[in-house]
C-alpha positions in Angstrom: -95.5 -124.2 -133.5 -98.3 -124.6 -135.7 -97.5 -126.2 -139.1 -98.7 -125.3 -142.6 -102.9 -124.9 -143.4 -103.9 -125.5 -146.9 -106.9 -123.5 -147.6 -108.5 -124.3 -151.2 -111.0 -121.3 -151.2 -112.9 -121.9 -154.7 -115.1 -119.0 -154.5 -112.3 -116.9 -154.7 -110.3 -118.9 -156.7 -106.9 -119.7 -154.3 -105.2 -121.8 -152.5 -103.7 -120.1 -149.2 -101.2 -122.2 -147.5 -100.4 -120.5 -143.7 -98.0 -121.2 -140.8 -98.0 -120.0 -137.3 -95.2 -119.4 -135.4 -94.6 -119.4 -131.9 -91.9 -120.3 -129.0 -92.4 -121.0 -125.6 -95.5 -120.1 -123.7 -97.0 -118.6 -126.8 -96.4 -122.2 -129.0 -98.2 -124.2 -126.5 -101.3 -122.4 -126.3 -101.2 -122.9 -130.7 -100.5 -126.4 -130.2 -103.5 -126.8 -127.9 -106.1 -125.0 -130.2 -104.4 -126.8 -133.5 -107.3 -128.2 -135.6 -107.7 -131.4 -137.9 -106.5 -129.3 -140.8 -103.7 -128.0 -138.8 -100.7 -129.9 -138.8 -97.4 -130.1 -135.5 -94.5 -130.8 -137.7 -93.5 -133.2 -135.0 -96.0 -135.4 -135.6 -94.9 -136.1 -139.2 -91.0 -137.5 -137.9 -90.8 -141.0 -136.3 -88.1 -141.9 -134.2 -85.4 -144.8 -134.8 -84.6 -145.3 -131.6 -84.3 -142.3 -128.6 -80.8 -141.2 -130.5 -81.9 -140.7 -134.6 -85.1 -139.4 -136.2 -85.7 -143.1 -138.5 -88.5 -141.6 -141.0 -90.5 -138.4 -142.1 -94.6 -138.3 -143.2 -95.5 -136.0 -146.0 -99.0 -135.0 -146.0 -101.0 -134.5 -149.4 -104.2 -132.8 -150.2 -105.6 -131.5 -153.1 -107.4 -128.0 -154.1 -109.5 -128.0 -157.6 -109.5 -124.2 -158.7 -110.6 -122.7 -162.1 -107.1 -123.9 -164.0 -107.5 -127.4 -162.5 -106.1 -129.6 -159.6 -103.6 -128.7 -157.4 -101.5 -131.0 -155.6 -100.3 -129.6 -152.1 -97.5 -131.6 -150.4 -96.2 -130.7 -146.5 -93.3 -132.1 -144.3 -91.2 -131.6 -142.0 -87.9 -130.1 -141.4 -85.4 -131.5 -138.3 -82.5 -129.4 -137.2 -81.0 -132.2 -136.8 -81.7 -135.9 -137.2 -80.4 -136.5 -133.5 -83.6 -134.8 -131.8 -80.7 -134.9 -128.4 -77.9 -133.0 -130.5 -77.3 -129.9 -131.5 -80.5 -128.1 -132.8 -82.2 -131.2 -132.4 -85.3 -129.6 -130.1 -85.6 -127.4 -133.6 -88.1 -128.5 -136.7 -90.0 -126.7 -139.0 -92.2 -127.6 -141.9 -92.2 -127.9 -145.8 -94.3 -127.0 -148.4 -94.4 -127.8 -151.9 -97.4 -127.2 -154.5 -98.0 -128.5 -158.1 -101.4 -128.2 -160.6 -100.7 -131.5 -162.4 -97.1 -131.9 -163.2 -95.7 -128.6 -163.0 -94.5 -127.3 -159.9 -96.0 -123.8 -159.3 -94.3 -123.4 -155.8 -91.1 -125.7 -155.7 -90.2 -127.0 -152.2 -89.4 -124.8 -149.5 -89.2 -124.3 -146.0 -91.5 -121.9 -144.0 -88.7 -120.9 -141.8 -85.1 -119.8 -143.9 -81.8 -119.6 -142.3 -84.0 -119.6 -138.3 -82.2 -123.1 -137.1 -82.3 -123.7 -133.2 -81.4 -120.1 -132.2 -83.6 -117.9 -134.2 -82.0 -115.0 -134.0 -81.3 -114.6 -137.5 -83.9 -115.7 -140.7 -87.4 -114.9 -142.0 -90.6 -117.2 -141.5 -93.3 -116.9 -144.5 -96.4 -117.3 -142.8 -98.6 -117.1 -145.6 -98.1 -117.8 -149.4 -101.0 -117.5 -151.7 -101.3 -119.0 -155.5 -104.2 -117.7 -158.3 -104.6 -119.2 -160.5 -103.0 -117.7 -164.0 -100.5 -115.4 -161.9 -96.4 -116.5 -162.0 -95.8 -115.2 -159.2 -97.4 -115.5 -155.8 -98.1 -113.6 -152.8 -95.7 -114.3 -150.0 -95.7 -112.7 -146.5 -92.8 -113.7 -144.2 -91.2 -112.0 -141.1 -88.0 -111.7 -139.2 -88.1 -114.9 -137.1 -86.9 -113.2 -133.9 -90.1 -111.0 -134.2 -92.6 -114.0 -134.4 -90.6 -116.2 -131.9 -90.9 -114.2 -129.0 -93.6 -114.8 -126.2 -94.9 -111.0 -126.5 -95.4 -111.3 -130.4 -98.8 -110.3 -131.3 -98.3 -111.8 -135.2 -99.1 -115.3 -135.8 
């Protein structure tokens, strides 16, 4: 998987956060065209020891846009703190955005109710926030459809 992308595109006034998701085959060709503005959710957890995930890294950025500066925070999301237990192969990232101190996108997880089977849930891939609107524009799909080697959506 490929985590989250903040994009702060000030000639159209937006901030465009995307995630792309892939399993298998599919996931590793991502991984290995990831650039420095592209983050592998597996690289934000440190280990404790072989047995328990001992800390997380949340990674900030910021996007000035016509109402100001937005704050952009992304982390990740184990499946389970035991990366050798149940669902513990399984993490997904977090995103979280705020223009000063309000939050204009609370904290929440690009892949909702997936866990280490996938069968079931929804993964937003992209979520994009204009200034002056209350609500943003989200696109998510059925995880099974973007976690299959012969998805053509990413």
């Amino acid at each position: 998987m490929v985590g989250p992308v903040g994009q702060c595109d000030k000639r159209s006034d937006r901030l465009i956060l995307t995630y792309g998701a892939a399993a298998n085959g599919e996931g590793q060709r991502m991984m290995e065209k990831k650039t420095s503005t592209q983050w592998d959710p597996w690289t934000l957890i440190e280990g404790q020891d072989e047995y328990n995930i001992g800390s997380t890294t949340t990674v900030r950025a910021t996007c000035k846009l016509s109402s100001g500066v937005y704050s952009i925070a992304l982390g990740p999301v184990p499946g389970n703190t035991n990366p050798q237990g149940r669902c513990g192969a399984w993490i997904s990232p977090w995103a979280e955005v705020r223009l000063g101190k309000k939050v204009v996108y609370p904290r929440a997880d690009f892949e909702s109710g997936v866990g280490c089977f996938f069968a079931d849930g929804e993964i937003t891939t992209r979520v994009e926030i204009v200034p002056g609107r209350t609500r943003h524009k989200i696109r998510r799909f059925p995880a099974e459809q973007l976690l299959s080697d012969t998805s053509d959506l990413h």
